[in-house]
C-alpha positions in Angstrom: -32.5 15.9 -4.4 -31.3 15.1 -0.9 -31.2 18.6 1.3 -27.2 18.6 1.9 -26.9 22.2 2.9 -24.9 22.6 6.6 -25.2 18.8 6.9 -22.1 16.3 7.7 -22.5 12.9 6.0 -20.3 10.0 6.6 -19.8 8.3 3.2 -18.7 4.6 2.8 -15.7 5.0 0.2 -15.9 1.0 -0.2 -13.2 -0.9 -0.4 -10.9 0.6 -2.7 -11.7 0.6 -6.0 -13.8 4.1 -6.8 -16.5 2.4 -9.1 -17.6 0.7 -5.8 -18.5 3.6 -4.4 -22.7 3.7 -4.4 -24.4 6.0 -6.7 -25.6 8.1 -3.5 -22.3 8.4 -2.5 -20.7 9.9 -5.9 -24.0 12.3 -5.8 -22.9 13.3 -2.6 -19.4 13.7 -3.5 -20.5 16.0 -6.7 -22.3 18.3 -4.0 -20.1 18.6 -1.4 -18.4 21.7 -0.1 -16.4 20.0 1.5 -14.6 16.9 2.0 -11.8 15.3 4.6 -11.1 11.4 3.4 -9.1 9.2 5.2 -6.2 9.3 3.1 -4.1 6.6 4.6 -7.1 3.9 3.3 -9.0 5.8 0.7 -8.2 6.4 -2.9 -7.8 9.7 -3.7 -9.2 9.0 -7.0 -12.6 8.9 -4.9 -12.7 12.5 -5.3 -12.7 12.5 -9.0 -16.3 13.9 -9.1 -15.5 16.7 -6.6 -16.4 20.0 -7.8 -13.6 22.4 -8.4 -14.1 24.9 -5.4 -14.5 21.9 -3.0 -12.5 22.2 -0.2 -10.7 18.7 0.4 -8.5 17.6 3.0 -6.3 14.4 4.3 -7.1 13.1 8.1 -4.3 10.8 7.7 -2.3 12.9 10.3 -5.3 14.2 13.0 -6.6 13.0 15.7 -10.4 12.6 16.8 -10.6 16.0 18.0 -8.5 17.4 15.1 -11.2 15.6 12.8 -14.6 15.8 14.6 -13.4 20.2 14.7 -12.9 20.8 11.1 -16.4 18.9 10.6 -18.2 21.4 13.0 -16.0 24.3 11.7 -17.3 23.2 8.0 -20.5 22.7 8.7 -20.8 26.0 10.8 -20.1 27.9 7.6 -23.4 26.2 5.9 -21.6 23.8 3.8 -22.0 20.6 2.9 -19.1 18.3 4.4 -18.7 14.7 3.5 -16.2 12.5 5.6 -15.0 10.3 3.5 -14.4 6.3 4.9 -12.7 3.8 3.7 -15.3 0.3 3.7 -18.4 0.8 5.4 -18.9 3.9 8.0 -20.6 1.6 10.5 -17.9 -1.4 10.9 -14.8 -0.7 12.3 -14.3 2.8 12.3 -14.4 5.6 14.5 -18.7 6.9 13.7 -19.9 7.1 17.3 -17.1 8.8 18.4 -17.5 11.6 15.8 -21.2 11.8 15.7 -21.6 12.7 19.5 -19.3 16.1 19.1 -21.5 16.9 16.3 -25.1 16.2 18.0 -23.7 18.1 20.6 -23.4 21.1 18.5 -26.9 20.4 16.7 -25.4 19.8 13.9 -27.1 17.2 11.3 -25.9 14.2 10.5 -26.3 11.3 7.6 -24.8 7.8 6.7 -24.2 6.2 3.1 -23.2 2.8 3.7 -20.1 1.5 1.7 -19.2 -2.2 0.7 -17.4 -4.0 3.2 -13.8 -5.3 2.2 -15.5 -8.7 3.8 -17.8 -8.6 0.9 -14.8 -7.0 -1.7 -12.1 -9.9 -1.2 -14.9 -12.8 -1.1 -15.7 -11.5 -4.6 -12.2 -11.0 -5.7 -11.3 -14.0 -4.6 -14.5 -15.8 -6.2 -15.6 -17.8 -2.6 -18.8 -17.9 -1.4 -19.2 -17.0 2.3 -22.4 -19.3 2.3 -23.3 -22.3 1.1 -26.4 -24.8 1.7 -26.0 -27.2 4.3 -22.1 -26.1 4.5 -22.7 -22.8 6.8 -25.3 -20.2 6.6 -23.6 -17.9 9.2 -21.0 -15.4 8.8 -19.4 -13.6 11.7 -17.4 -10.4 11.2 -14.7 -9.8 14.0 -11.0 -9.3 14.4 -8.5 -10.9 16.6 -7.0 -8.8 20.1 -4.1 -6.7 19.6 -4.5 -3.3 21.2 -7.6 -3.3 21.5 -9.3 -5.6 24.1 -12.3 -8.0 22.7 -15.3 -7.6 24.7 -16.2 -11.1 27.1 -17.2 -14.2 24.9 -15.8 -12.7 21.7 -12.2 -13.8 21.0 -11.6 -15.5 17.9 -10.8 -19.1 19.8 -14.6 -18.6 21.0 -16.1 -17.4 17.8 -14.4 -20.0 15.3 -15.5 -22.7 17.5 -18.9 -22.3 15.3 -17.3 -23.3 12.3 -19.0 -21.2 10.5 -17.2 -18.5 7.9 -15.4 -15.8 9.5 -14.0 -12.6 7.8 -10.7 -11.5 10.4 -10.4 -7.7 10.1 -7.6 -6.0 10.8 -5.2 -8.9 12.0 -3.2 -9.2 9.1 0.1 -8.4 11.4 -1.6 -10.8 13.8 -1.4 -14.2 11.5 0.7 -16.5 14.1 -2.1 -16.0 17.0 -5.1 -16.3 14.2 -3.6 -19.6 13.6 -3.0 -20.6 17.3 -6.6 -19.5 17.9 -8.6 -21.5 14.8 -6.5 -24.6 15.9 -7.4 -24.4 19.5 -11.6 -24.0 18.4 -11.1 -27.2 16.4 -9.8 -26.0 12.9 -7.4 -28.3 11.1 -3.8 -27.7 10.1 -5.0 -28.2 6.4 -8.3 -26.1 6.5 -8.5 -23.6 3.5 -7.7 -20.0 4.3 -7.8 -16.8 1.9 -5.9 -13.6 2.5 -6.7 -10.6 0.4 -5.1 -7.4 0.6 -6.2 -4.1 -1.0 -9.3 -5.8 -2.6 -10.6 -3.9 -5.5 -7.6 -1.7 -5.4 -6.7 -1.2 -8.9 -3.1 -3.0 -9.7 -2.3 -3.4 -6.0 -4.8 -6.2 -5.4 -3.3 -9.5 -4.2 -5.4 -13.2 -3.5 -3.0 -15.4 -1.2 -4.7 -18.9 -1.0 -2.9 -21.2 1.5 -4.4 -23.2 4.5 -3.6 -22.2 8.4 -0.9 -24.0 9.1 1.3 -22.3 5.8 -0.6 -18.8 5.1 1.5 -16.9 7.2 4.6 -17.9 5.6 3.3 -17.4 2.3 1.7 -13.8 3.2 5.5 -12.8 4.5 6.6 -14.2 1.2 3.8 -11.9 -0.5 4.9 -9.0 1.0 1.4 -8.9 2.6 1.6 -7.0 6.1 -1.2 -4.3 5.8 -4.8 -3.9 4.8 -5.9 -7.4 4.4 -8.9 -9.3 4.8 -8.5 -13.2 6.4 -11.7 -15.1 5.6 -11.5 -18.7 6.6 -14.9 -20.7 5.8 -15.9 -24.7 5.2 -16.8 -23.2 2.0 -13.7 -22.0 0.4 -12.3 -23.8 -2.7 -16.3 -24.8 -3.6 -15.7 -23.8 -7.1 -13.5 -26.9 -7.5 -16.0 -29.3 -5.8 -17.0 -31.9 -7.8 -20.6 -31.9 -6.2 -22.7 -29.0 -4.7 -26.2 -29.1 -2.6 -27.8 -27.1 -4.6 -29.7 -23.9 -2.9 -33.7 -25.0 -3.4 -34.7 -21.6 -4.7 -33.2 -22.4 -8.1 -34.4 -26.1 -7.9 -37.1 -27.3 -10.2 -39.0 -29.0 -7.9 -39.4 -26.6 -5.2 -42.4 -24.7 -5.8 -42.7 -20.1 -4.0 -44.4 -17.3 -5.0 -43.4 -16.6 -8.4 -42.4 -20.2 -10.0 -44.3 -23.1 -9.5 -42.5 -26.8 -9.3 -42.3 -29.1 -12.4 -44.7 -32.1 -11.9 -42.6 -35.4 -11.8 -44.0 -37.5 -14.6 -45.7 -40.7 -13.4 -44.4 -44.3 -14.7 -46.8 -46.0 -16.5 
């Protein structure tokens, strides 16, 4: 068993639904002394293997310093503190900034990856986010709001690939992701996908639209938070009428374990 004792692990809570957690994650969860979620974007049904005397809180209303101090304070005592985060610990969320308080106090430190709502809406939503000889890149990023985008990285510059991009946190940010996909190239009628709360038991929702119309028909969803864009040359594939097929499934490609049917000669 994994030596949890005065130890703060940041857990990926996935993207919503509990079941996604990993099975490191729920063990963790079961061991834990305590454990402050991100209530705002994580389920509190995540904590359904909690142990009774577990001592859980919401960060929904502190601050860094509020957060990274009941971490230290917890782990001080010799517990076992999980902070709980919604997706995956290492993409988009605040990891650096609470691990250095923590190394600063010597404190140990561990990361359980989550899955990424990227990876949760292209399921929900049945899309592959590669395809051969379509794209074979995907690019993770979000478009400027608050937060500056570092030199060479706004979306305009990215999408100019072509390529599949997942739009984080952007949702409220739909008329400028449309302006910017247009101005790298994209067409008025290129397929687009918008899910919000993916995996979110009975509050999931799949909006299917192209740029030029998935705004309006977000605003008609009600759709203005927690939502994943994804916008790919590979969306709507499942209705294609032909496919280049990936070689390691065909039967005349020969790798390690399967070797290729030989072609029958014409006599």
């Amino acid at each position: 068993m994994t030596n949890t004792t005065a130890k703060v692990w940041f857990v990926g809570a996935g993207p919503g639904d509990p079941e996604l957690l990993t099975i490191k994650g729920q063990s963790l969860i079961r061991q834990a002394d305590a454990i402050l979620f991100a209530g705002s974007l994580v389920s509190e049904a995540a904590m359904r293997w909690a142990k009774a005397d577990c001592e859980i809180e919401d960060s929904k209303g502190m601050n860094l310093d509020a957060i990274t101090g009941w971490l230290i304070e917890k782990a001080k005592q010799n517990k076992c503190v999980i902070r709980l985060q919604t997706g995956d610990p290492t993409l988009y969320g605040a990891l650096i900034e609470m691990v250095q308080p923590l190394d600063a106090e010597g404190i140990d430190v561990g990361v359980v990856p989550g899955v990424s709502s990227a990876m949760a809406s292209a399921a929900a939503a049945v899309e592959s986010l590669t395809l051969p000889e379509v794209t074979q890149t995907v690019i993770l990023t979000r478009t400027e709001g608050r937060t500056p985008m570092p030199e060479g990285e706004s979306l305009k510059e990215l999408a100019r690939h072509h390529c599949t991009l997942c739009i984080f946190l952007s949702i409220t940010l739909l008329k400028k992701v449309q302006t910017e996909l247009m101005a790298a190239g994209w067409g008025k009628e290129s397929p687009i996908v918008v899910v919000h709360k993916a995996s979110w038991p009975n509050e999931e929702k799949i909006i299917h639209g192209t740029i030029s119309n998935i705004r309006e028909k977000c605003r008609a969803g009600k759709i203005n938070s927690q939502a994943m864009i994804i916008t790919s040359p590979t969306i709507g594939a499942r209705q294609w009428p032909e496919l280049k097929k990936s070689k390691l499934y065909d039967k005349d490609f020969s790798h390690r374990f399967r070797k290729a049917q030989k072609k029958q000669e014409i006599t």
